[in-house]
FIKOL-712128 format. One record per atom (N, C-alpha, C): x, y, z; atom name; residue number from 0. Coordinates in Angstrom, 2 decimals. Layout:
BEGIN
X, Y, Z, CA, NUM
...
***
This chain:
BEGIN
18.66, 159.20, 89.25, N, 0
18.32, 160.57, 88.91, CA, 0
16.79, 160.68, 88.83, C, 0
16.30, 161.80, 89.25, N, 1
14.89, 162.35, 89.61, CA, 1
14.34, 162.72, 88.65, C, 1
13.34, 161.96, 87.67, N, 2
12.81, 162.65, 86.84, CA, 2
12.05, 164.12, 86.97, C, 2
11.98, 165.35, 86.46, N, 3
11.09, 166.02, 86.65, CA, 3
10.22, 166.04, 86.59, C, 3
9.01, 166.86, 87.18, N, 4
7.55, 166.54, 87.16, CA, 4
7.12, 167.22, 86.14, C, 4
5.80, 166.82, 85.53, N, 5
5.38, 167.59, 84.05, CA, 5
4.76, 168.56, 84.39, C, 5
4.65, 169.46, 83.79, N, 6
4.36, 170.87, 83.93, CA, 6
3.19, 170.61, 84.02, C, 6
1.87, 171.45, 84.53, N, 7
0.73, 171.20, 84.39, CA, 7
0.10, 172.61, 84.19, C, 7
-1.37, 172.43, 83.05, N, 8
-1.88, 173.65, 82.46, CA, 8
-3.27, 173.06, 82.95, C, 8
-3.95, 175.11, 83.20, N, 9
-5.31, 175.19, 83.29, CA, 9
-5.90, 175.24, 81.96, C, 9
-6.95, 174.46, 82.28, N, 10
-7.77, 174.60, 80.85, CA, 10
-8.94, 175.67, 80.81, C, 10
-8.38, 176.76, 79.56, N, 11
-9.07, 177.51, 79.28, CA, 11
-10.72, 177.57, 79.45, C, 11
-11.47, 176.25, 79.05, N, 12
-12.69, 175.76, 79.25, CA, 12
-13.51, 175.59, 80.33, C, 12
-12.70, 174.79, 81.03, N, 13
-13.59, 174.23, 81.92, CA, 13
-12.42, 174.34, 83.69, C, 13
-11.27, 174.80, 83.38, N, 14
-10.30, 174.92, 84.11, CA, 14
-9.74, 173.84, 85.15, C, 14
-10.29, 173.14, 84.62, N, 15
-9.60, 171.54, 84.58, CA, 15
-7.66, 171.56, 84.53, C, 15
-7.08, 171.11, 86.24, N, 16
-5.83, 170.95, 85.77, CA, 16
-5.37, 169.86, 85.48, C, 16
-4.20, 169.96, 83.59, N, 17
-4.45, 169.12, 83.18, CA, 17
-2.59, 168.88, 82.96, C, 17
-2.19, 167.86, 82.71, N, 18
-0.98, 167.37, 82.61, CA, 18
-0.53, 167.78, 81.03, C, 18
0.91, 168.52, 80.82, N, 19
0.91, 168.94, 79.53, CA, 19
1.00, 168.06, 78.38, C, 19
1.05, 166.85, 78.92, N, 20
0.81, 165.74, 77.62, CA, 20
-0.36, 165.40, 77.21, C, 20
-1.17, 166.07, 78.12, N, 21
-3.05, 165.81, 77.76, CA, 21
-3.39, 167.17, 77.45, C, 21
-2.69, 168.38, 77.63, N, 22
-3.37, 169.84, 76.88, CA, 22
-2.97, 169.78, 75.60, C, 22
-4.25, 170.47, 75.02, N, 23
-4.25, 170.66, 73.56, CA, 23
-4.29, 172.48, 73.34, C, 23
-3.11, 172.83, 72.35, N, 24
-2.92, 173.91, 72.15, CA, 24
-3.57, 174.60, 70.90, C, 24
-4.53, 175.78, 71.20, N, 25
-5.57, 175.95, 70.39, CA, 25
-5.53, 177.04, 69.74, C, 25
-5.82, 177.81, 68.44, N, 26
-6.22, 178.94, 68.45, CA, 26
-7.56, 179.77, 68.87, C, 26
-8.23, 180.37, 69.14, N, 27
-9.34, 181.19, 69.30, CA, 27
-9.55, 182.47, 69.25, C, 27
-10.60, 182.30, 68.66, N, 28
-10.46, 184.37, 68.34, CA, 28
-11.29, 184.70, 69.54, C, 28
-10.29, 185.64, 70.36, N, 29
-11.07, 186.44, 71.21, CA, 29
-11.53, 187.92, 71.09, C, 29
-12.52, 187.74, 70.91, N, 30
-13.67, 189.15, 70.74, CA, 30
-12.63, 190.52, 71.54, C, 30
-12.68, 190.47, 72.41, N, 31
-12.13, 191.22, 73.66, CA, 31
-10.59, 192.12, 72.78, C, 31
-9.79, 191.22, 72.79, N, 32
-8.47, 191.26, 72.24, CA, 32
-8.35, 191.37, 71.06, C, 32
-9.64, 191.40, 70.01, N, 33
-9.23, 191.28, 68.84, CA, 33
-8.49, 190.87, 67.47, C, 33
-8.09, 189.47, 68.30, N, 34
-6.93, 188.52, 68.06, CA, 34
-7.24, 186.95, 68.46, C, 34
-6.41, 186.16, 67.84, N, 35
-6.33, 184.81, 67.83, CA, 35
-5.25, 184.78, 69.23, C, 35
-5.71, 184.00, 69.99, N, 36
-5.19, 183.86, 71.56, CA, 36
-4.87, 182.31, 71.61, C, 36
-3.98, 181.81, 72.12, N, 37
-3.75, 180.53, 72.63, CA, 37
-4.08, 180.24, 74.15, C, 37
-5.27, 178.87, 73.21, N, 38
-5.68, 178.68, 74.72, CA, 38
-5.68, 177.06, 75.20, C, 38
-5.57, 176.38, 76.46, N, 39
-5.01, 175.32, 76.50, CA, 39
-6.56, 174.34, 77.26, C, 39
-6.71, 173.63, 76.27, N, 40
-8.03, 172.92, 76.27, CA, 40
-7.35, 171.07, 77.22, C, 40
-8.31, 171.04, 77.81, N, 41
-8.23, 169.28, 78.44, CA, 41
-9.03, 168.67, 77.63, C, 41
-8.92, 167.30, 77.40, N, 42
-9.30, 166.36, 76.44, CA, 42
-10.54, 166.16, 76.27, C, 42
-11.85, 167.28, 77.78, N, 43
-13.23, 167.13, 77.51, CA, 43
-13.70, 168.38, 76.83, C, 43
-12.60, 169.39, 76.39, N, 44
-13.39, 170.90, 76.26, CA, 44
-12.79, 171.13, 74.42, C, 44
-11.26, 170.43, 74.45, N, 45
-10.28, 170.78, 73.24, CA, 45
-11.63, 170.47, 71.76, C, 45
-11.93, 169.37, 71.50, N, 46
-13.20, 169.68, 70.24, CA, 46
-14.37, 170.51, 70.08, C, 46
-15.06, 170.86, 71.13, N, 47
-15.92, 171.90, 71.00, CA, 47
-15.38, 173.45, 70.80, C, 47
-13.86, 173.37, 70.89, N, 48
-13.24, 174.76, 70.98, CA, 48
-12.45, 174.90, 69.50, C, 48
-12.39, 173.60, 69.07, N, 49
-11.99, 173.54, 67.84, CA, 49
-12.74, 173.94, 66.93, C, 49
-13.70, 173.38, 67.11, N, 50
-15.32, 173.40, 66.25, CA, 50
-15.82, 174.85, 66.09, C, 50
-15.81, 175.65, 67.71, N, 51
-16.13, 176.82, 67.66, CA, 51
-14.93, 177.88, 66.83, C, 51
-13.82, 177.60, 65.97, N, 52
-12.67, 178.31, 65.90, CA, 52
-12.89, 178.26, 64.27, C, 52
-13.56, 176.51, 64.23, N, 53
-13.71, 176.27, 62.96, CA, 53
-14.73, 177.13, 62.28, C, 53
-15.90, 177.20, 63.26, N, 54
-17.10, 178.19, 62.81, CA, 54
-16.96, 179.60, 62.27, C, 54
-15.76, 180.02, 63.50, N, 55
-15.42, 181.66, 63.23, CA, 55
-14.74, 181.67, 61.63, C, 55
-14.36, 180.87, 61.20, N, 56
-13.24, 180.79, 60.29, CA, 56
-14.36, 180.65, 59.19, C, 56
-15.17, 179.95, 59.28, N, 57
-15.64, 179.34, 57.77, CA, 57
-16.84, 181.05, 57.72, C, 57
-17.28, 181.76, 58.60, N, 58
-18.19, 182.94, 58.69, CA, 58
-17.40, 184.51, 58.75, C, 58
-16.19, 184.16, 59.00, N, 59
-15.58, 185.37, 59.09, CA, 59
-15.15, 185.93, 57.61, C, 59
-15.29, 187.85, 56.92, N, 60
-15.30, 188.21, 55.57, CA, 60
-14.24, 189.17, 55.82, C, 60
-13.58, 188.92, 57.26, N, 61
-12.55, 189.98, 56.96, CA, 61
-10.91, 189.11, 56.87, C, 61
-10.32, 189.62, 55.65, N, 62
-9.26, 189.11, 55.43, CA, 62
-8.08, 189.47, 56.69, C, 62
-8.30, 190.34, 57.40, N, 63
-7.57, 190.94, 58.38, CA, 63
-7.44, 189.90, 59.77, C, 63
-8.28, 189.11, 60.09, N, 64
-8.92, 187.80, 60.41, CA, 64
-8.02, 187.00, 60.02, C, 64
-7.79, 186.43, 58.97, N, 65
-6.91, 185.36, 58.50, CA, 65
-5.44, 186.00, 58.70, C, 65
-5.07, 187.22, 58.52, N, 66
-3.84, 187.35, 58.96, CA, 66
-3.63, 187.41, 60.33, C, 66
-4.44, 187.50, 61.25, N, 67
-4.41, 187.32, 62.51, CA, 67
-4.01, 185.90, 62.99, C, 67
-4.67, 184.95, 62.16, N, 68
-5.03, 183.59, 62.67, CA, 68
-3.85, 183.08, 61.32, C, 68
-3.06, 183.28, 60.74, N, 69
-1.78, 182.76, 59.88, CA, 69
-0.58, 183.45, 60.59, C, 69
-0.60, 184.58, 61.37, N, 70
0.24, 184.56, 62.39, CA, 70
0.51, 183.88, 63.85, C, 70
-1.01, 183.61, 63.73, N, 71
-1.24, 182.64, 65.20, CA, 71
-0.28, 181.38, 64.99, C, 71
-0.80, 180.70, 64.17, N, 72
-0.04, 179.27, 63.45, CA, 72
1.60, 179.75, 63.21, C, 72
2.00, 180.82, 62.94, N, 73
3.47, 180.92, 62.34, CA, 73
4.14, 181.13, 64.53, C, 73
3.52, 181.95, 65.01, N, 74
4.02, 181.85, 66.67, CA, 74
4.27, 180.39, 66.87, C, 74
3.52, 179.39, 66.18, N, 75
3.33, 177.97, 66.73, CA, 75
4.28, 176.94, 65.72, C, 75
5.07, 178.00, 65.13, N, 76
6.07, 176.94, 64.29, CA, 76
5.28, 176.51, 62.91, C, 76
3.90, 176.74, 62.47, N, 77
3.40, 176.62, 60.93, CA, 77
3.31, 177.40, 60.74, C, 77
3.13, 177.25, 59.41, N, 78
3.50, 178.24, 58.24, CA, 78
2.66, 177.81, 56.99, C, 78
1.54, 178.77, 56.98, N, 79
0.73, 178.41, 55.09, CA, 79
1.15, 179.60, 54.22, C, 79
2.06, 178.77, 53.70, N, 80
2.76, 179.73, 52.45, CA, 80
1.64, 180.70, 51.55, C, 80
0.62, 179.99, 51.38, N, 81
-0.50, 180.74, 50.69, CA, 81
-1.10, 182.13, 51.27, C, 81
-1.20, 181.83, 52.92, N, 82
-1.40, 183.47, 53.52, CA, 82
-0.09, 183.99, 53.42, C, 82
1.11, 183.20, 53.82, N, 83
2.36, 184.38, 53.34, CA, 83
2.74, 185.25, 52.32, C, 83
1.95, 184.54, 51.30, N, 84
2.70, 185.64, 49.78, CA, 84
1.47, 186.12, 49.63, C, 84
0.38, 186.41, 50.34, N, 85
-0.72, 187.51, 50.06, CA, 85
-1.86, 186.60, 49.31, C, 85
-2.38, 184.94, 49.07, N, 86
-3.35, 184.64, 48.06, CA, 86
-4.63, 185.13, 48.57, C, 86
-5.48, 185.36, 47.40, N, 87
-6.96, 185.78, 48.08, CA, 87
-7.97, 184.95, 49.17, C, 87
-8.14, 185.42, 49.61, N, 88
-9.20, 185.13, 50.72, CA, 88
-9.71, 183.97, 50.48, C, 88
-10.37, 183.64, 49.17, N, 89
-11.09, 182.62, 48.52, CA, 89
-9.93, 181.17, 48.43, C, 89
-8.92, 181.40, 48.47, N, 90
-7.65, 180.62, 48.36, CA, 90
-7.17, 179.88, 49.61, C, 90
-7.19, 181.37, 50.73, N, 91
-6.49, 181.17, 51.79, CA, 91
-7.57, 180.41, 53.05, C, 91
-9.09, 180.59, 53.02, N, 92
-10.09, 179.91, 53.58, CA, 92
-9.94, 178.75, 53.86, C, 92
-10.31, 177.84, 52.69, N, 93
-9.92, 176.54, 52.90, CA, 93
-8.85, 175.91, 53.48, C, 93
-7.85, 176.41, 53.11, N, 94
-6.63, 176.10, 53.72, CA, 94
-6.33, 176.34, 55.46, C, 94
-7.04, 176.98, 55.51, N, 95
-7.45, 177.08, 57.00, CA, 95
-8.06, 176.01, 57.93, C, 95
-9.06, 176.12, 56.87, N, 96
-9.96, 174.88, 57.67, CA, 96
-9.52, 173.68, 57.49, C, 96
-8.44, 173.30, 56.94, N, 97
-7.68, 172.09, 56.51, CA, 97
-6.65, 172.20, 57.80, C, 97
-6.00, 173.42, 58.09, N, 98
-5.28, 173.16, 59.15, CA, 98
-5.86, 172.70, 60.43, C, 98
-7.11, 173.15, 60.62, N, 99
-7.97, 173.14, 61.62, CA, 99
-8.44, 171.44, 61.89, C, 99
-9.20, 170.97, 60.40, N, 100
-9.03, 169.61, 60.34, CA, 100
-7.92, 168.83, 61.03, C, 100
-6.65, 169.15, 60.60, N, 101
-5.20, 168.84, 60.85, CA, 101
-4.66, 168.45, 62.12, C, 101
-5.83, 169.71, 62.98, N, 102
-5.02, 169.55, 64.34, CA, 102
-6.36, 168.57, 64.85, C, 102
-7.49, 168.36, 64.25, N, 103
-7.99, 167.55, 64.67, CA, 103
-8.25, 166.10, 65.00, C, 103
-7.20, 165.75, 63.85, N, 104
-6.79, 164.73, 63.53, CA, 104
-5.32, 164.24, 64.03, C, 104
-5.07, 164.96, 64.76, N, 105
-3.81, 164.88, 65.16, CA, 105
-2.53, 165.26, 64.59, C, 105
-2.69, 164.98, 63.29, N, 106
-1.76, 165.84, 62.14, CA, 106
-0.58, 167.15, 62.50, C, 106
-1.09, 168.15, 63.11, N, 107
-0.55, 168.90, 63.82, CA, 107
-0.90, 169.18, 65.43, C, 107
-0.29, 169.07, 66.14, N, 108
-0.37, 169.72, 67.80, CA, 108
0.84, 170.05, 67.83, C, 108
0.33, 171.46, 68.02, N, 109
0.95, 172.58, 68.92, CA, 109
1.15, 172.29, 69.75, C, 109
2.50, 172.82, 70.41, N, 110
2.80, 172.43, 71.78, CA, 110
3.09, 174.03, 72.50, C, 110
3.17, 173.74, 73.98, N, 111
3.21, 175.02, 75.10, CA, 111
4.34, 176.05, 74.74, C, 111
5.25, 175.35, 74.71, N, 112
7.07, 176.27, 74.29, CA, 112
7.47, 176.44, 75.70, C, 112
8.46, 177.07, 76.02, N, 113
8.99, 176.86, 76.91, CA, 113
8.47, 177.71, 78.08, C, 113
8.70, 177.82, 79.64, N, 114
8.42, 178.76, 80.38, CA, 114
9.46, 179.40, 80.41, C, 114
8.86, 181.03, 80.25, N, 115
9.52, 182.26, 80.68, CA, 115
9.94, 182.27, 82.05, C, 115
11.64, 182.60, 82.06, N, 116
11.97, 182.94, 83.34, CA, 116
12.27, 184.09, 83.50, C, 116
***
């Protein structure tokens, strides 16, 4: 029996095609859209995109922002109970950047989900 071949993703970055066991699934706030977008980084672009996600996060004063980016994570199967039941901003920050840490560390990766047919 024929194994199937692995799906393969462009990378948002540098558009590098990359094998889906080497894309890293990211959040990013895109200006444009006004929203946290998933975008699929190759193993030379995924930390500087982290870093830049991390930046928006630790400078951003609108709480509207974090519910954007605690829905991003809940599309992706997490869940921070602390943005779910409403904690303040001052609460819910850190905890952010802990997830962010998280996926940096390997702790959490997001994965693609399935293709739409």
């Amino acid at each position: 029996m024929e194994m199937p071949e692995e799906r393969q993703f462009l990378c948002s970055g540098c558009l590098a095609v990359t094998p889906e066991s080497a894309i890293h699934v990211l959040p990013f706030f895109n200006e444009t859209a006004g929203d946290y977008v998933t975008t699929y980084r190759c193993g030379a672009c995924w930390l500087a995109a982290l870093k830049e996600t991390e930046t928006h996060i630790a400078q951003t004063q609108d709480p509207a922002e974090f519910a954007l980016l605690g829905a991003f994570f809940e599309r992706h199967g997490v869940t921070l109970h602390e943005w779910k039941r409403g904690d303040p901003l001052a609460a819910v920050r850190p905890l952010m950047v802990r997830m962010i840490d998280l996926m940096r560390s390997g702790a959490i990766r997001l994965r693609a989900g399935p293709t739409a047919k």
